[in-house]
C-alpha atoms as a printed R data frame, in Angstrom:
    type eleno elety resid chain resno       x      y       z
1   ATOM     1    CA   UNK     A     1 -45.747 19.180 -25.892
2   ATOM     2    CA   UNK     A     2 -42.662 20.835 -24.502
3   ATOM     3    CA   UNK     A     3 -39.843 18.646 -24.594
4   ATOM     4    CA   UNK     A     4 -37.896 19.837 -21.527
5   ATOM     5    CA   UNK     A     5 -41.166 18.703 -19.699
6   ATOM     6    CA   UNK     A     6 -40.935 15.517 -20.933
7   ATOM     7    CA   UNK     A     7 -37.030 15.060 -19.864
8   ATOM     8    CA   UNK     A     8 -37.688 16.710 -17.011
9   ATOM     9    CA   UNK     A     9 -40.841 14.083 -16.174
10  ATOM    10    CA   UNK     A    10 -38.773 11.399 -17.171
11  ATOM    11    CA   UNK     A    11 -35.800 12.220 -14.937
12  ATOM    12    CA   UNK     A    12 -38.018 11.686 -11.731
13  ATOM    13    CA   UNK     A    13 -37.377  8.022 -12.527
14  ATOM    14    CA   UNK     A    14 -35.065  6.384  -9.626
15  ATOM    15    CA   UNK     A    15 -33.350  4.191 -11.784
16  ATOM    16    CA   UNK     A    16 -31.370  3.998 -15.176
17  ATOM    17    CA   UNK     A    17 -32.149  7.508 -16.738
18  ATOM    18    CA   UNK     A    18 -29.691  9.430 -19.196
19  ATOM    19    CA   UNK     A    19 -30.804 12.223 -20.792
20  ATOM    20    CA   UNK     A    20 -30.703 13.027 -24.104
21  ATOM    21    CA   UNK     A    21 -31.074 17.006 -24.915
22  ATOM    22    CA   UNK     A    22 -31.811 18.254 -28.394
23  ATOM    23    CA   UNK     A    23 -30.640 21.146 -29.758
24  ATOM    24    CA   UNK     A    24 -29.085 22.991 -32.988
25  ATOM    25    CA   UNK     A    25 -27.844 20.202 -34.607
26  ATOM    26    CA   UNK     A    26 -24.439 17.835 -33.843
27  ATOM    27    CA   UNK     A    27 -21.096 18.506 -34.377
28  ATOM    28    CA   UNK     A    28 -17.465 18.070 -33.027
29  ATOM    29    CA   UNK     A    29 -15.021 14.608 -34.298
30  ATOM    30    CA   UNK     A    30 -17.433 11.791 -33.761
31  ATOM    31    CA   UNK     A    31 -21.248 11.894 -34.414
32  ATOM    32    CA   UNK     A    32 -21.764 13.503 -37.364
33  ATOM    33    CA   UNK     A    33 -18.736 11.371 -38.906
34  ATOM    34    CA   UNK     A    34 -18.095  8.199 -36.933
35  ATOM    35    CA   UNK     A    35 -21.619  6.305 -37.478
36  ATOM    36    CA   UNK     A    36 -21.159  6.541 -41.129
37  ATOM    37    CA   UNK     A    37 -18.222  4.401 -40.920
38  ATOM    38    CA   UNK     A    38 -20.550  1.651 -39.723
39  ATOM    39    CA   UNK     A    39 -23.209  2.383 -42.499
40  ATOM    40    CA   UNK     A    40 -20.226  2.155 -45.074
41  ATOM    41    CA   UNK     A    41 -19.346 -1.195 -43.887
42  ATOM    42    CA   UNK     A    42 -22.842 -2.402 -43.358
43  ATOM    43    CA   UNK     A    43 -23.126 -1.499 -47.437
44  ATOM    44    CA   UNK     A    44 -20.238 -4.262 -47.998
45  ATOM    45    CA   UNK     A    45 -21.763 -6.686 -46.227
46  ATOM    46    CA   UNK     A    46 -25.033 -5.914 -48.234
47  ATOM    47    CA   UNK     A    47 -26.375 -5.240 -44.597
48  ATOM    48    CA   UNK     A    48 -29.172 -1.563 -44.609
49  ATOM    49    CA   UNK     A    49 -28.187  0.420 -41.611
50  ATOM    50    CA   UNK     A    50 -31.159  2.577 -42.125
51  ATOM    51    CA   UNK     A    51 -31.634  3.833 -38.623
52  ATOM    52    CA   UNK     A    52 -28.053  4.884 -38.846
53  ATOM    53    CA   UNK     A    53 -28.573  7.042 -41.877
54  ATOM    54    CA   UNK     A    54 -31.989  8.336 -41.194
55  ATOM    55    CA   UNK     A    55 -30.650  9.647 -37.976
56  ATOM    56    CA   UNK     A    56 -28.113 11.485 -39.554
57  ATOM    57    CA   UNK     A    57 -30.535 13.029 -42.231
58  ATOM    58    CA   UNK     A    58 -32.469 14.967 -38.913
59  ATOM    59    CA   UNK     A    59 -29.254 15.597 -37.370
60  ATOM    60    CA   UNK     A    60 -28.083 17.666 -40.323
61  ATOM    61    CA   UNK     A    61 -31.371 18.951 -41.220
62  ATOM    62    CA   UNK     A    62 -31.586 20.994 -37.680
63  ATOM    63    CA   UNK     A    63 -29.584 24.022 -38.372
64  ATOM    64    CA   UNK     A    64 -31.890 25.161 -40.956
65  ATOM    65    CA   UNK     A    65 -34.795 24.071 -38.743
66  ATOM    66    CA   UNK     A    66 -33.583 26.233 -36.300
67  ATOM    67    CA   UNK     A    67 -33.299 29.166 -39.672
68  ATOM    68    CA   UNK     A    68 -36.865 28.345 -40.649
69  ATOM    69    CA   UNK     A    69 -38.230 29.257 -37.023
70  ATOM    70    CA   UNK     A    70 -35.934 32.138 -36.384
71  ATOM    71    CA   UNK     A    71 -37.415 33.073 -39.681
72  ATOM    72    CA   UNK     A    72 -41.120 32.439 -38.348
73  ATOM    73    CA   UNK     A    73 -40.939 34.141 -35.677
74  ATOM    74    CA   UNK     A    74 -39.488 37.203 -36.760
75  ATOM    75    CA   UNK     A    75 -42.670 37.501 -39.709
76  ATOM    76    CA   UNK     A    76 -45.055 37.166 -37.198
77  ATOM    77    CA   UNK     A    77 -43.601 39.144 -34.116
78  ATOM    78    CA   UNK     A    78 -41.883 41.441 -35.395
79  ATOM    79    CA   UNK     A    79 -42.980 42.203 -39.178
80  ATOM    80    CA   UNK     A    80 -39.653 41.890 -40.669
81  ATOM    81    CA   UNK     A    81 -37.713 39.135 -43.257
82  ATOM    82    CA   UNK     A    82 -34.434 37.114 -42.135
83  ATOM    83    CA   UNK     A    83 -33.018 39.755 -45.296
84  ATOM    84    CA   UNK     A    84 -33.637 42.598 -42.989
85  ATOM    85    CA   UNK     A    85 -32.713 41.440 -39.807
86  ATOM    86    CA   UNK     A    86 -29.353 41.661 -37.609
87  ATOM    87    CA   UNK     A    87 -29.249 37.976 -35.645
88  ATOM    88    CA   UNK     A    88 -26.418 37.306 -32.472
89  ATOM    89    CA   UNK     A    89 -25.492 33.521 -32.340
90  ATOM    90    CA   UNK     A    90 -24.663 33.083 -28.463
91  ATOM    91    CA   UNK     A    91 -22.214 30.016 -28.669
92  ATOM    92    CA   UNK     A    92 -19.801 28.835 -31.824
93  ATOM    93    CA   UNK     A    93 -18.640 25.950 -30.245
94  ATOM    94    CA   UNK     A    94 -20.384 22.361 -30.711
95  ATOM    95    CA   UNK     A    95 -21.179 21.939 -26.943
96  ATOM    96    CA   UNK     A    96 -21.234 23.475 -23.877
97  ATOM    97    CA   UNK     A    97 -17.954 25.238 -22.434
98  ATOM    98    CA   UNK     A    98 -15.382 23.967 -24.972
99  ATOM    99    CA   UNK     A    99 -14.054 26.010 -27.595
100 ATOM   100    CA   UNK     A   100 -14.278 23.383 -30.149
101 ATOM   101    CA   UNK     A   101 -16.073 24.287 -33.604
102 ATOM   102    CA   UNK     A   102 -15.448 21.128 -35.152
103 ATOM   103    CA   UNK     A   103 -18.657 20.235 -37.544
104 ATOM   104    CA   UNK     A   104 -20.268 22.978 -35.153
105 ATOM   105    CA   UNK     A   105 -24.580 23.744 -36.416
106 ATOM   106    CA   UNK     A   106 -23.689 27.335 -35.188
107 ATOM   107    CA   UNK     A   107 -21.367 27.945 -38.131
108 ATOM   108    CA   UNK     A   108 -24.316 26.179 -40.220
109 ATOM   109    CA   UNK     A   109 -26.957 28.337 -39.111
110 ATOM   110    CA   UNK     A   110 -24.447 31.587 -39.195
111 ATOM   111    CA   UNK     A   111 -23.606 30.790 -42.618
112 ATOM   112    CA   UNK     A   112 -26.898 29.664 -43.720
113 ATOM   113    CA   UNK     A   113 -28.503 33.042 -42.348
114 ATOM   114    CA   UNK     A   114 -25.653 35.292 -43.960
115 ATOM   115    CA   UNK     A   115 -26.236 33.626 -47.355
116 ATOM   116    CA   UNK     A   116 -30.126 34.988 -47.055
117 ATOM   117    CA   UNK     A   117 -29.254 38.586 -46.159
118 ATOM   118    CA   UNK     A   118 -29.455 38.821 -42.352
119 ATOM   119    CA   UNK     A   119 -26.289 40.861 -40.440
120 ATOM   120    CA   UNK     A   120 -25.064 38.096 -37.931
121 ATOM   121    CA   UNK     A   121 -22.706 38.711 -34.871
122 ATOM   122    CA   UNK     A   122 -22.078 36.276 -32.516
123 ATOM   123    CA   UNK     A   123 -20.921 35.980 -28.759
124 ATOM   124    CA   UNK     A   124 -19.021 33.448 -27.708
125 ATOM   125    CA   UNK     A   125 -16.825 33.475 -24.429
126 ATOM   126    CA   UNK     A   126 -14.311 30.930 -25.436
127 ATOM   127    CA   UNK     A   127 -13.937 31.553 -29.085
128 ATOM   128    CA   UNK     A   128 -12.920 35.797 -29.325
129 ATOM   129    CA   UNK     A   129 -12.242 35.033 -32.803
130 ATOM   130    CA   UNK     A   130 -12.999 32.573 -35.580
131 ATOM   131    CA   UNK     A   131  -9.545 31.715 -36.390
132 ATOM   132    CA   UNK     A   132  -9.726 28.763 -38.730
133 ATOM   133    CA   UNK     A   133 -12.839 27.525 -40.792
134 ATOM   134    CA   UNK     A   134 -12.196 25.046 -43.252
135 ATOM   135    CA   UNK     A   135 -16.090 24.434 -44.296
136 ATOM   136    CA   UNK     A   136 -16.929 28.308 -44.148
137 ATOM   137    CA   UNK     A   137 -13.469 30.569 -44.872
138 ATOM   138    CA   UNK     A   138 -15.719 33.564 -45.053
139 ATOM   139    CA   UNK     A   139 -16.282 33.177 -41.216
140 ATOM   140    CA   UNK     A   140 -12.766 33.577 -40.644
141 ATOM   141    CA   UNK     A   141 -11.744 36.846 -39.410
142 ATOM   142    CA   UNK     A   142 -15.268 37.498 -37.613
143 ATOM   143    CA   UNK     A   143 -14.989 38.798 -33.284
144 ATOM   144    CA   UNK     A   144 -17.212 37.664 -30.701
145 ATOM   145    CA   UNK     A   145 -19.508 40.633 -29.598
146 ATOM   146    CA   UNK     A   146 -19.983 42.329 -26.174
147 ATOM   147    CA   UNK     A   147 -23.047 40.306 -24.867
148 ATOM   148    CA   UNK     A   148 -24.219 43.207 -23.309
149 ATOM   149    CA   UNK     A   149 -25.151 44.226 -27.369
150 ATOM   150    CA   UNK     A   150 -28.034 41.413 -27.512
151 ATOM   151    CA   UNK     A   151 -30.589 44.211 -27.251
152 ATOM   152    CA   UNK     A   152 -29.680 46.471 -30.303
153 ATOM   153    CA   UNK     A   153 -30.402 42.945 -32.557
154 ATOM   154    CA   UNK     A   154 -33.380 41.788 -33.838
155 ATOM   155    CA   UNK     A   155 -33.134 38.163 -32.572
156 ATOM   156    CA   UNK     A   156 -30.853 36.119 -30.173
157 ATOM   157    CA   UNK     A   157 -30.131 32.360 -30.937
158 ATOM   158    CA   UNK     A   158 -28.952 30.222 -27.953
159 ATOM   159    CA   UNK     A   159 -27.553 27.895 -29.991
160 ATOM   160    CA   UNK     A   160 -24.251 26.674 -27.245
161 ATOM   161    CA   UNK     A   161 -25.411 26.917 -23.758
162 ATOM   162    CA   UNK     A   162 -21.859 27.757 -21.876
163 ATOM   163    CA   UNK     A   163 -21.992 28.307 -18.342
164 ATOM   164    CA   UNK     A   164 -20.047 31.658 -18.684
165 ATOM   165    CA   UNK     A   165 -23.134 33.080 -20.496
166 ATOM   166    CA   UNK     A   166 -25.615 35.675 -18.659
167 ATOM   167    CA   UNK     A   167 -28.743 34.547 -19.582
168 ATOM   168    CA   UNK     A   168 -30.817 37.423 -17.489
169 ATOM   169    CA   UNK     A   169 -28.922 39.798 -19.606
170 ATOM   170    CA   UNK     A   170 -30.402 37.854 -22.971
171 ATOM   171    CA   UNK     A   171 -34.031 37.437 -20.932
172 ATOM   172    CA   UNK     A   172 -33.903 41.173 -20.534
173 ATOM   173    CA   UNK     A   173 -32.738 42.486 -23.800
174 ATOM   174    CA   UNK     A   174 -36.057 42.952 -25.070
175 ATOM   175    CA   UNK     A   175 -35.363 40.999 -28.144
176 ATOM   176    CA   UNK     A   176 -36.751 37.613 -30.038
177 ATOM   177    CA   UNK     A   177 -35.161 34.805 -28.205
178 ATOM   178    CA   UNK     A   178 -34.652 31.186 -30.169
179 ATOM   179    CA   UNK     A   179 -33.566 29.071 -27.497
180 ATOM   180    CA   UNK     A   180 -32.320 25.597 -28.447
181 ATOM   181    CA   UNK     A   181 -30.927 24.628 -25.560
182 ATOM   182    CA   UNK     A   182 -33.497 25.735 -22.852
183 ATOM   183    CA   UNK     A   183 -30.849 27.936 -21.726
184 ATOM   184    CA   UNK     A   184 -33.764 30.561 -20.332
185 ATOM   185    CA   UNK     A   185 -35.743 27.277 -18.898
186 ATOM   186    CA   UNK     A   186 -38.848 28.350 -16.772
187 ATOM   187    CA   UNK     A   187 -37.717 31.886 -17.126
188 ATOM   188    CA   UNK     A   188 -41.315 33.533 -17.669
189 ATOM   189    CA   UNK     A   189 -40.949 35.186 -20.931
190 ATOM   190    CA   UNK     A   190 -43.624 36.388 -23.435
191 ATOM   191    CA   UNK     A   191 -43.983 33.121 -26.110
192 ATOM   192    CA   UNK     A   192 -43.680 35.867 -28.496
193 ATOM   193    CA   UNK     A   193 -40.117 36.751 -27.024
194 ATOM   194    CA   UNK     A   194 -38.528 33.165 -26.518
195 ATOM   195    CA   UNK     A   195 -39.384 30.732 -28.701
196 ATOM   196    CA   UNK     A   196 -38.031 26.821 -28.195
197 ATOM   197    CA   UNK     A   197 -36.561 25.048 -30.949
């Protein structure tokens, strides 16, 4: 079942709907910090926030979901191994058109996929450079690449879904497309070129 069509189902309600979107993991100042402060007091009072915690355990867990079906994908469409692939991240930041990177899954999945091997570039219109990186220093240094490049990789992830982003020029590139934020939505593409996570 494709979860977009669900959310988009669901939003034909007239009343009381708020979406919630998944994607690449959380990040920025508050979620993947500010509910443990509750589970840390909970502890004292001998109170089990286990909802709190088991939440958190997915949340963290999706940037190597999102590795494991870039991975996937690539072995059965394209014959190759993560190890011999060149990957562009399109988006650094934690959400949509900020430049924040605080706790961002991109830098999770970037790191994650340069520890196995795989050349990674990313794109990202409001951070040219990755200036500071206190969880990854080896990121530091890295540009953001011409988008325009997408179709001399291997794969694309859509991991930050800014509004400055051509998406036709992804959709056309010819390459494997991991899109995590429905960022291509109905965009009729081979399921053996865009795959949702």
């Amino acid at each position: 079942m494709d979860v977009w069509e669900v959310l988009d189902a669901a939003a034909t309600t007239p009343f009381g709907f708020m979406p919630f979107c998944p994607g690449p993991g959380v990040g920025g100042h508050c979620i993947p910090v500010d509910p443990f402060y509750l589970t840390w007091k909970a502890q004292q009072f001998g109170v089990s926030s286990r909802l709190v915690e088991f939440a958190g355990e997915i949340n963290r867990s999706m940037p190597l979901r999102v590795v494991a079906k870039l991975a996937k994908a690539l072995s059965r469409h394209q014959h190759i191994s993560l190890d011999q692939s060149q990957v562009l991240i399109v988006g650094l930041s934690y959400k949509k058109n900020v430049a924040d990177m605080r706790e961002s899954p991109s830098l999770e999945i970037f790191n994650a996929l340069s520890e196995i091997g795989c050349k990674v570039s990313y794109h990202d219109p409001l951070i040219a450079k990755i200036e500071s990186c206190s969880k990854f220093p080896e990121l530091v240094g890295k540009n953001s690449v011409e988008l325009q490049m997408a179709s001399t990789f291997d794969a694309t992830i859509i991991a930050t879904d800014h509004d400055d982003i051509d998406y036709n020029e992804i959709a056309q590139s010819g390459c494997l497309v991991i899109d995590t934020r429905n960022a291509l939505g109905s965009r009729s593409l081979s399921p053996s070129i865009l795959i949702k996570a």
